[in-house]
N, C-alpha and C positions, 0 to 999 in steps of 0.2 A: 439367536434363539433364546429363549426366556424359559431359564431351569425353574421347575415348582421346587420350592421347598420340602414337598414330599417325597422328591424320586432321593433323598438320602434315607438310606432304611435306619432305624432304629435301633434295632439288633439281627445280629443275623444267626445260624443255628445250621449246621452243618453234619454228617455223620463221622467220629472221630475216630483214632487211629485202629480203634479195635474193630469197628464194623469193616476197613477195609482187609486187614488183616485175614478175614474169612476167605477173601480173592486169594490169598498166599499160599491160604489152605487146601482150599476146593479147587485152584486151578491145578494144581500137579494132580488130586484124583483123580480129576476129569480126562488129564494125561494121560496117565494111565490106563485108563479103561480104552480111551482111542487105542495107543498101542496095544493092549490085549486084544482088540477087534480086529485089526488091523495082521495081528499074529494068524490068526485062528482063518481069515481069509486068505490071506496069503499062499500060506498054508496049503487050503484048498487047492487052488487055484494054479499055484508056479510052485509045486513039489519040486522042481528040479534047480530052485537059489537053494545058493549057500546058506549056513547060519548066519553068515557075516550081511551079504545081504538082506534079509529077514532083519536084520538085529536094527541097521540103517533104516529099513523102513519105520521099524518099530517106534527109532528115535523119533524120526519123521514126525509121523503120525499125531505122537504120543506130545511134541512141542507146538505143533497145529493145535491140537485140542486145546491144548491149556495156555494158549496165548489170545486165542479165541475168545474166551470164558472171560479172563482175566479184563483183557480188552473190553469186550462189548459189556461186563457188569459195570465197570468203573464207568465207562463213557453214560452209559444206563443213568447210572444211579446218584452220576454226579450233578446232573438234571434233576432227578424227578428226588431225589432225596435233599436239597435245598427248602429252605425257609429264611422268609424275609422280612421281618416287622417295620413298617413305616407308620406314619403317624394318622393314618386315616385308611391303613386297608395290612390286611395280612396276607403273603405272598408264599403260596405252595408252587414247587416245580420251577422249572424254566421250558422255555420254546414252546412245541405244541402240545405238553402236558401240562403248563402252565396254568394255576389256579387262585384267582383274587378272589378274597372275603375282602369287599368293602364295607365298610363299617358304619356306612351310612345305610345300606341296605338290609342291615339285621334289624331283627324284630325282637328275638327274646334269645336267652343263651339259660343250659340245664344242665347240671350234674350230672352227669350219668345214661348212659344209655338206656333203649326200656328191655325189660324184661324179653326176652328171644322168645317169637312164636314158631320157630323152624324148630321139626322135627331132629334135625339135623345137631342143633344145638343144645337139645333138651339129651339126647342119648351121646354125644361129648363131655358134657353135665354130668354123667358117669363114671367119666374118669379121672385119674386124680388130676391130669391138667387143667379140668375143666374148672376148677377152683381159680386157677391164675387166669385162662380166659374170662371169668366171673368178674377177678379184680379190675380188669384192663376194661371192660364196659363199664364199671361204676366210675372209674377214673377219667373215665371221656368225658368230652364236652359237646354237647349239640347245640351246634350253632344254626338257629332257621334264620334263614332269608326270607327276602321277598319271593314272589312268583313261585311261591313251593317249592322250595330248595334248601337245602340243609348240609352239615358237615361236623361229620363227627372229627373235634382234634384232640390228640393224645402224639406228643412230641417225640414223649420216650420211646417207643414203638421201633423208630429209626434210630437209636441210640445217637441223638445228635447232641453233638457237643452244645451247651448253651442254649437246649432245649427246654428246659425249665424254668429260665432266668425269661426265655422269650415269652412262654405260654403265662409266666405270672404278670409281665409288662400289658401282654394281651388283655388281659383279665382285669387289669388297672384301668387300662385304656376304658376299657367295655361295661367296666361296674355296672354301670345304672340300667344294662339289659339283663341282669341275671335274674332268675325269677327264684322265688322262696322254694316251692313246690315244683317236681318235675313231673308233669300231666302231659299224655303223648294223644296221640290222634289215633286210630287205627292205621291210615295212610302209615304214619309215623313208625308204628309198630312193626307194618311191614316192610316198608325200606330197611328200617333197621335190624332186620332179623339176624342176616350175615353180617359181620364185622367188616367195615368197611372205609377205615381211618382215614382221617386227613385227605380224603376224596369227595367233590359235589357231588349232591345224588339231587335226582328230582321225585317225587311223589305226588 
């Protein structure tokens, strides 16, 4: 079998120790709240357990939940939060979320997202988050493709390790598609209305 030179990725970009960290966090909540539900039906239901039993289920419950959580985010996210730079294409996800910007197929690449026509985002625009959502649109990159397709990339999003180092390599690679002025389409406008990173959209 005859390896391309391409299938060695360039740099690769990962979520690091802080993003899973949040699994450490949220999965004993998550815990918890199972065993409080879990309490509360019980309860209902078999008035005549002990405390002791009640307390066992509680555990129960309460290590289901949060093995659960823990489980299916890491398996989740250790897929679809990957990124892979090779020399002729850029690599979001794995298996069947799995998403290639080849580089042969772009047309032009623009700073910044456009201006949000969603209601939705013009009254979040009110609040003071809506300054940091603000930043993370201009910060984006829109990449169009052929056949009407596009993708906005913004690395740090995912808090990946070597996510910056990969988006400037990208940007090396791609110079000669950037354009001066960032001029949108209506189509344009509206796909892009809701923030929708590091995902193909069509229009």
């Amino acid at each position: 079998m005859t390896i391309r030179i391409t299938d060695a990725p360039i740099l690769s970009a990962r979520p690091g120790a802080t993003y899973w960290a949040q699994y450490l966090l949220f999965g004993p909540m998550v815990g918890v709240m199972f065993g409080a539900i879990s309490t509360t039906v019980f309860r209902v239901y078999f008035r005549d357990w002990s405390p002791r039993a009640l307390l066992a289920v509680v555990i129960c419950f309460g290590m289901v939940g949060c093995t659960a959580v823990i489980t299916f985010g890491v398996a989740r996210d250790r897929k679809k939060l990957r990124c892979d730079l090779f020399p002729d294409r850029l690599v979001i996800g794995a298996g069947a979320g799995r998403q290639d910007v080849v580089f042969e197929q772009i047309e032009s690449i623009v700073v910044g997202l456009p201006p949000s026509v969603s209601w939705i985002a013009k009254v979040g625009a009110l609040h003071p988050a809506g300054a940091a959502v603000n930043q993370l649109r201009a910060n984006s990159l829109v990449v169009r493709m052929r056949s009407r397709r596009a993708i906005a990339l913004h690395l740090g999003l995912m808090r990946a390790k070597n996510g910056p180092f990969l988006l400037q390599k990208f940007v090396e690679l791609n110079a000669g598609k950037f354009r001066q002025v960032a001029e949108y389409t209506d189509e344009e406008r509206k796909a892009f209305s809701l923030i929708a990173l590091n995902r193909i959209i069509g229009y």
